[in-house]
N, C-alpha and C positions, 0 to 999 in steps of 0.2 A: 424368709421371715421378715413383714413388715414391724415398723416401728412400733406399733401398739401392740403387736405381738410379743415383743420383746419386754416392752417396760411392763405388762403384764409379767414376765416371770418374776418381777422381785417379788411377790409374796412365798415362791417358793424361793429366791434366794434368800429369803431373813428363816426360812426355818436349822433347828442347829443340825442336821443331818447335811446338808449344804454347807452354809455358812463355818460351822465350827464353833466351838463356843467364845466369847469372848474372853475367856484366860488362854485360850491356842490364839487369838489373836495379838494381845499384848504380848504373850510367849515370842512369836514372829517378829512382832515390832524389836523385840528389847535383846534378840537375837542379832537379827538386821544393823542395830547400833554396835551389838559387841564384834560383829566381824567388820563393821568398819573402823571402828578404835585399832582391832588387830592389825590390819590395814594400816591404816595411817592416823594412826594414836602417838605420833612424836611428838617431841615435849614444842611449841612455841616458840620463834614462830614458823610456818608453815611458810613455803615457798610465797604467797602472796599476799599472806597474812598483815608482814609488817607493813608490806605497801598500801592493804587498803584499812586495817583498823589505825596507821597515822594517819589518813583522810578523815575516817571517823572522829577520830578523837580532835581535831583539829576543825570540823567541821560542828564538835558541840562546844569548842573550848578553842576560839579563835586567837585566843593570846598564847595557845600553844605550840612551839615552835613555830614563831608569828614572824620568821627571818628566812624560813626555808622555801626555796622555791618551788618545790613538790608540794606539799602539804597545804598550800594558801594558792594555788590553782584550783579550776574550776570544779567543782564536785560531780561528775557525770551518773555517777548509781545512787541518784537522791534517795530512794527508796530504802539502800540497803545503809547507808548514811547515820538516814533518820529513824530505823527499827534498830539492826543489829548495833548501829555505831554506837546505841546509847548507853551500852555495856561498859563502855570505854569512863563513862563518868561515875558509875560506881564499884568499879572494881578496876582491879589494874590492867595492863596491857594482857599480861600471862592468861592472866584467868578469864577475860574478854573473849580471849582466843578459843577457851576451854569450854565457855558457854557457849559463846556462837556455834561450836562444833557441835555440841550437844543440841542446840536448838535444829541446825542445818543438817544433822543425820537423822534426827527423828522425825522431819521432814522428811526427807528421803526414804527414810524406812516406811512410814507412812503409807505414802504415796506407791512407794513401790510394791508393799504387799498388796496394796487394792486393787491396782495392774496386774498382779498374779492371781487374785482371786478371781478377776473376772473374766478372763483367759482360760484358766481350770481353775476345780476344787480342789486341791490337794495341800492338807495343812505341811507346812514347812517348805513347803517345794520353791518359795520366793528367797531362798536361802542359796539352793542353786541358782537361779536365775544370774542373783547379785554375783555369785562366785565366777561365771562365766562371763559376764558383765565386767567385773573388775578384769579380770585375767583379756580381755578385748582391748580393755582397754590400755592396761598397760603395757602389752605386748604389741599390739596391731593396730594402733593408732597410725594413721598418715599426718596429722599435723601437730599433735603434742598435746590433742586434748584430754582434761580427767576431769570429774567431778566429785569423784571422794577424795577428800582432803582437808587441808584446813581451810578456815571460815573467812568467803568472798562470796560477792555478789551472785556469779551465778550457780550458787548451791540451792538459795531457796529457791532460783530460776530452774531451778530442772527438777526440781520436787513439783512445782506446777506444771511445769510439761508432762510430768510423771501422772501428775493427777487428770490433765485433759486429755491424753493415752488412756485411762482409765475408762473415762467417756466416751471414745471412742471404740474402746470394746465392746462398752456395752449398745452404744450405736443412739446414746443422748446426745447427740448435736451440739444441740443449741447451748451448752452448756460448755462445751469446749473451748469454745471463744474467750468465754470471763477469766476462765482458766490462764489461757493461754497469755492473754492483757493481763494480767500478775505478773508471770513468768516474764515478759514486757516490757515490763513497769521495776522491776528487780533488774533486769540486767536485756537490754535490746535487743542485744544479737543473740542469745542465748533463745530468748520465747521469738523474735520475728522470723529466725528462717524457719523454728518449728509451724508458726503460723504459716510460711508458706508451704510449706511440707504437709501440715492438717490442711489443707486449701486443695493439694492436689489430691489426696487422699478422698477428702469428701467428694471430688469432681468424679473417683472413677465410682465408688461402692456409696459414698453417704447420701446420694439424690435420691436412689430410692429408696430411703429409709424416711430422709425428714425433708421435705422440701424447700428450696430456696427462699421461701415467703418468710420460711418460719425461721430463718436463719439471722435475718436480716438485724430483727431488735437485739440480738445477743451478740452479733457482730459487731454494732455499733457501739455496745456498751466495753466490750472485750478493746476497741479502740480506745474509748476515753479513758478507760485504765492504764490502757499504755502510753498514753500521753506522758502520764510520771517518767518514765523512762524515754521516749521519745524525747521528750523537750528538752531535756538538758542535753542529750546528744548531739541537737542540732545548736544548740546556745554555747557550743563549745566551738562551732565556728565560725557562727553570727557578726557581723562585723570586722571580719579579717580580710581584706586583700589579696585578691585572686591567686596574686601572685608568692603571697606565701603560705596560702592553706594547699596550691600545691604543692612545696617546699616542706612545708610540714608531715603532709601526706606520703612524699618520696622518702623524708627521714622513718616515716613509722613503715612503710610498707619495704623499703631496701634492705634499712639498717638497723633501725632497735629490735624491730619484732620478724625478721625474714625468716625465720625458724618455725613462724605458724603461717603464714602470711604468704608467701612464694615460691609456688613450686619448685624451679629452678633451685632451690635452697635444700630442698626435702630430700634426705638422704635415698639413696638409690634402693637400699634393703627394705626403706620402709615405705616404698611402692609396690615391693612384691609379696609382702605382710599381709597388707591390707587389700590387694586383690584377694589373696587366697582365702582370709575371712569374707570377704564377702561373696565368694563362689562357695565358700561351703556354707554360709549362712543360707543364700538363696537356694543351695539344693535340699538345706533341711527343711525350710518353710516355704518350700514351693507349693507338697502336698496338701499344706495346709490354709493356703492361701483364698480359698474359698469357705473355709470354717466362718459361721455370724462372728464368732466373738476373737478374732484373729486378722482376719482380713483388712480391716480398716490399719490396724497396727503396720500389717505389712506393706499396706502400701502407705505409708506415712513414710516409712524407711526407703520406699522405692524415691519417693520424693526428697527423700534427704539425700541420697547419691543422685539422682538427677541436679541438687544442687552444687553436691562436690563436683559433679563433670562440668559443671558451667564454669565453675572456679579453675579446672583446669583450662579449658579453654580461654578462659582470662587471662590465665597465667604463660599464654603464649603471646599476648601482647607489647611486653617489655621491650619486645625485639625490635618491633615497628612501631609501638605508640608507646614510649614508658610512662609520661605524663598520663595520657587516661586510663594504664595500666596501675599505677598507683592509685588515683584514685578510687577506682574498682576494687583493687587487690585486700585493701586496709580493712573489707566487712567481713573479714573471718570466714570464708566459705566452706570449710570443712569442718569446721566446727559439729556441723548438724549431723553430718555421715559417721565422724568416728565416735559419738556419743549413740547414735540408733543403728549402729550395724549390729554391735557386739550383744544391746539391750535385746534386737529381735532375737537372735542368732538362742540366745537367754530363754528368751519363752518360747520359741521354736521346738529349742530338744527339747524342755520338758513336758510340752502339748503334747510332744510327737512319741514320746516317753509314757504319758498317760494314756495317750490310745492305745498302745501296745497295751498296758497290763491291763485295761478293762474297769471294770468297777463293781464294788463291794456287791452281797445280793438283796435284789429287789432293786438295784439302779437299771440303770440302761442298758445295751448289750455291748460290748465290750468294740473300740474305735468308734461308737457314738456319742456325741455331746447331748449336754440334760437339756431341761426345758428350756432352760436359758442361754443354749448354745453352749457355753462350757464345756471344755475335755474336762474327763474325771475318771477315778483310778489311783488309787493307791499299795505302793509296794511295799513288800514287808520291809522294813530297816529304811523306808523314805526318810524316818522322822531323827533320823539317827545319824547315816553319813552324810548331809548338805552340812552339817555343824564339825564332825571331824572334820569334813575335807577344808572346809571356811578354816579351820585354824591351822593345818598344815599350808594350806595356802598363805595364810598371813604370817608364818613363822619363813614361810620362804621367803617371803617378799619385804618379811621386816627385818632390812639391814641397817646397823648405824643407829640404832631407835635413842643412842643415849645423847646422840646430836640433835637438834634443832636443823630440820632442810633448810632452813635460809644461809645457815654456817658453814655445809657441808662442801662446799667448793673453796672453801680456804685452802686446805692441806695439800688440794692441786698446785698449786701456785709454785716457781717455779722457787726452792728451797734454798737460802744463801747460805754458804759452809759456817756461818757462825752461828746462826738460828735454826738447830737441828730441832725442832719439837712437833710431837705427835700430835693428832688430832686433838685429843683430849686437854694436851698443854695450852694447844693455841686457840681455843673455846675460853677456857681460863685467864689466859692474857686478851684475851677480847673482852668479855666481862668485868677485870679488872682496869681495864682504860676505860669502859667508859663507864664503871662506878665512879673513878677517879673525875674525870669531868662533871657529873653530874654534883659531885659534891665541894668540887671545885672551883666549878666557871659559875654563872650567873645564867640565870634563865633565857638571855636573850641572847646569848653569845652564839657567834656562827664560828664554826671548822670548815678546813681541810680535810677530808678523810680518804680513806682507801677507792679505790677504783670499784674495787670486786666489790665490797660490802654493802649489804643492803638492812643492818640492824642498827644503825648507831643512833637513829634517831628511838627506836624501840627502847635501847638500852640507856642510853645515855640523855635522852629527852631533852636536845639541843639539835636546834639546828644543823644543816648540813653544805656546804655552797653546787654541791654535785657530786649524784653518784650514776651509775651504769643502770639501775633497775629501777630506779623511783622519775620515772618518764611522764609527763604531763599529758592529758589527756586533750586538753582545748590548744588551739596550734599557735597563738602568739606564745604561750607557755614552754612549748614544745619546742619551738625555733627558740626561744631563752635558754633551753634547755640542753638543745647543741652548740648555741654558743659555748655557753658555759663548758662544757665537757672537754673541748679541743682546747681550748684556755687553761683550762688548768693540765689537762690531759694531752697535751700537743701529738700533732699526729708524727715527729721527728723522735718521739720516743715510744714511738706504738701504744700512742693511746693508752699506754700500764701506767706506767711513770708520772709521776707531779713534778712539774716544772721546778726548779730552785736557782732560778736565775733571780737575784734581787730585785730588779727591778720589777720583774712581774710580780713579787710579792710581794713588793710594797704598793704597788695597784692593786692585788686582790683585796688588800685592808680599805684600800677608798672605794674601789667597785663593788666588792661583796660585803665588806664588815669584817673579813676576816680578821680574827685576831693570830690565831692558831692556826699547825697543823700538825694530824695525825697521822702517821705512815705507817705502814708495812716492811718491818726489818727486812723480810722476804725477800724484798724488793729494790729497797731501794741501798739494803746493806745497814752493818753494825751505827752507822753517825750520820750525821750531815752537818755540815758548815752552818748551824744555826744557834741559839740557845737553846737546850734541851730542859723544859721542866716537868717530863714524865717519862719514864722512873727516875727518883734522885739516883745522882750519882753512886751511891753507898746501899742501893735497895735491895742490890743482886749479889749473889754470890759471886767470888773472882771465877774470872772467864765465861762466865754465863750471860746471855743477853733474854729477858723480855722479847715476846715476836712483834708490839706494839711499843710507840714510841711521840711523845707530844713535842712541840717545837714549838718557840715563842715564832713570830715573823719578824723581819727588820720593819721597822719603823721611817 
């Protein structure tokens, strides 16, 4: 079926015997949201939340935390910055969180029923998709990626990739591009390897649908969109010195982020995970792999593991080249496979699901797609169990929900015999340190704070001199940024510990501004050789300690 053949069926796909009526589709949509709240509906903030709405906030309200060396670095996701960040100036951090999620899953719900509609008809079956899709992803991931979550940049990126998926089912072209230059322009490596992945896709199935002529004016435009995201990427390492943009490059690709970034790193189980999803994804949409409104999809995914393999073979360079290994390594190259294996593997069984039952009477005959290529067919109770199973799935998978994931790695830590307190306790003595500074200290004051934490600037809306998670993204930033951490973090005490040799603390008050520091009972034990002026003396009951603790510095 040529192209004109194709965009001729939407008249029969706008009638509601196709389509559906539009309360089945807001039904999907508002569905779609409720099983990802089920999901990951935890209270704020979200594992990456607090890193990137303090850029936001900080990038609309530059006197805010105008002392921290994360948050007054370069702003790389201008896009998501300048849209979502601007929640941050009229509602609070919390609720920021809560809108952006809201905006970024209705997004996604969006985007993703329309990729199931046009794949097949079948009202509610995008409810499965999603459920197999998540359960991909959190299980069978190779390098730790997810998209349902809380609200970062690349969630509205993968609602436009969602959306130029779309268009490519239906085998519109030219339209894929703009798409995809959003997706871009939100977050780079999120929409650019999908660009390459829609690149190889159209080279094997989309030439002779729409021809290269005709590609060309929307290609161009899908690029100047993405300039919003391109350019600050490249302006984060514009004028740095050879020699330490690879230096920066070795830090981000060795050592802060090896966990997504270098194979060498990737657990051994979750090599053999992610094989096995994708041998069975490619056996369930192999048959289907020649379907009009299918095939682009599938090879778009064939193209997104063509790029995971390059990445592995990358990832054998360290041995022999590590310097051009690094540089290479730091573009996320798995990224694009562990987000479209699991998605096709999604529309796969259900295609493959609607051939089987056939379709209502007077449709087509049963394993044939309608006019507009589309599988169609629906089973009795279709409309019934995607939604049980969506919540037993989310009741499985929602542990902990009365914690915040940025917090949830506290209780790990390793437990000093005077500070015995439960999760719940030491959420509370987190909250209550840094209410206490916030109402405390003065707007421009910098801390010392824990190694592990990555909320104090959320909560406490002060400065911070260095933590472990809030990594700069431009490389003179980034080299600041492992100074700093061995400095205060020396590596003679495994990088946990904060120094308290005097002298280095009365350096950090000249070098950083430090005035304070906060610690980690856990850690570092019941006292320390300082002034202590949090908790008073008299706060606590006898023999009990607070898991948090303020220290004046010497002077």
């Amino acid at each position: 079926m040529n192209r004109t053949e194709r965009l001729s069926s939407r008249s029969c796909e706008a009638s509601p015997g196709t389509i559906g009526t539009r309360l089945t589709a807001v039904a999907e949509v508002v569905l779609l949201v409720l099983l990802f709240f089920a999901y990951r509906g935890d209270p704020p903030p979200g594992i990456n939340e607090a890193h990137y709405l303090a850029l936001a906030k900080n990038f609309w309200d530059p006197s805010w935390c105008v002392q921290d060396l994360f948050v007054t670095s370069d702003k790389t996701h201008l896009l998501f910055h300048a849209t979502c960040g601007s929640l941050t100036q009229v509602l609070t951090l919390p609720a920021a969180a809560w809108a952006g999620r809201l905006i970024g899953w209705t997004l996604l719900a969006v985007a993703l029923r329309g990729l199931c509609r046009q794949v097949f008809d079948r009202p509610y079956a995008c409810l499965g998709v999603a459920m197999i899709w998540i359960i991909g992803l959190e299980f069978f991931h190779l390098a730790g990626e997810w998209v349902i979550g809380g609200i970062e940049a690349k969630v509205p990126a993968y609602g436009f990739v969602l959306a130029g998926m779309s268009r490519i089912a239906r085998g519109d072209w030219p339209r894929v591009w703009p798409l995809l230059g959003l997706a871009s322009a939100f977050h780079v490596l999120v929409g650019g390897w999908t660009v390459v992945a829609a690149g190889f896709a159209y080279w094997i199935v989309g030439r002779g649908e729409s021809p290269l002529k005709a590609q060309l004016p929307w290609l161009v435009l899908g690029g100047l969109i993405s300039l919003v995201g391109v350019w600050p990427a490249l302006q984060a390492s514009a004028g740095v010195a050879p020699a330490d943009r690879l230096q920066a490059a070795k830090v981000y690709t060795y050592w802060r982020i090896s966990h997504h970034l270098l194979p060498s790193a990737f657990p051994t189980v979750a090599y053999f995970r992610h094989i096995g999803l994708i041998a069975v994804t490619i056996a369930v949409a192999w048959p289907c792999r020649r379907e009009p409104r299918f095939r682009g999809v599938f090879w778009l995914m064939i193209g997104c593991l063509a790029i995971t393999a390059c990445g592995l073979l990358v990832g054998l360079l360290p041995r022999f080249a590590p310097d051009q290994a690094a540089n290479w390594l730091r573009f996320y190259w798995f990224r694009a496979g562990d987000a479209m294996v699991p998605l096709t593997l999604g529309l796969a069984v259900l295609a493959r699901q609607a051939k089987a039952v056939g379709c209502p009477p007077g449709g087509t005959l049963p394993g044939q797609a309608d006019a507009g290529g589309r599988f169609i067919g629906l089973a009795a109770g279709d409309r019934v169990f995607p939604l049980v199973a969506a919540i037993a799935l989310s009741v499985f998978l929602s542990q902990e929900k009365f914690l915040p994931p940025a917090v949830r790695g506290f209780p790990e830590l390793p437990q000093s015999p005077s500070v015995g307190r439960s999760a719940r306790d030491v959420q509370r003595d987190w909250l209550d340190v840094c209410e206490w500074v916030r109402q405390a200290l003065p707007p421009d004051e910098v801390l010392i704070t824990p190694r592990h934490q990555q909320t104090f600037k959320w909560y406490a809306q002060r400065s911070e001199v260095v933590n472990w998670k809030d990594v700069p993204q431009d490389a003179d930033s980034m080299l600041a940024w492992q100074r700093r951490f061995f400095d205060i973090f020396p590596q003679r005490l495994g990088t946990m510990r904060a120094t308290i040799r005097y002298a280095d603390l009365r350096r950090f008050g000249d070098e950083y501004g430090a005035r304070f520091m906060l610690v980690d009972r856990r850690i570092v034990g019941p006292s320390l050789p300082l002034v202590q002026v949090y908790p008073p003396p008299a706060s606590g009951a006898p023999g009990t300690l607070t898991t948090y603790a303020v220290y004046r510095l010497p002077r």
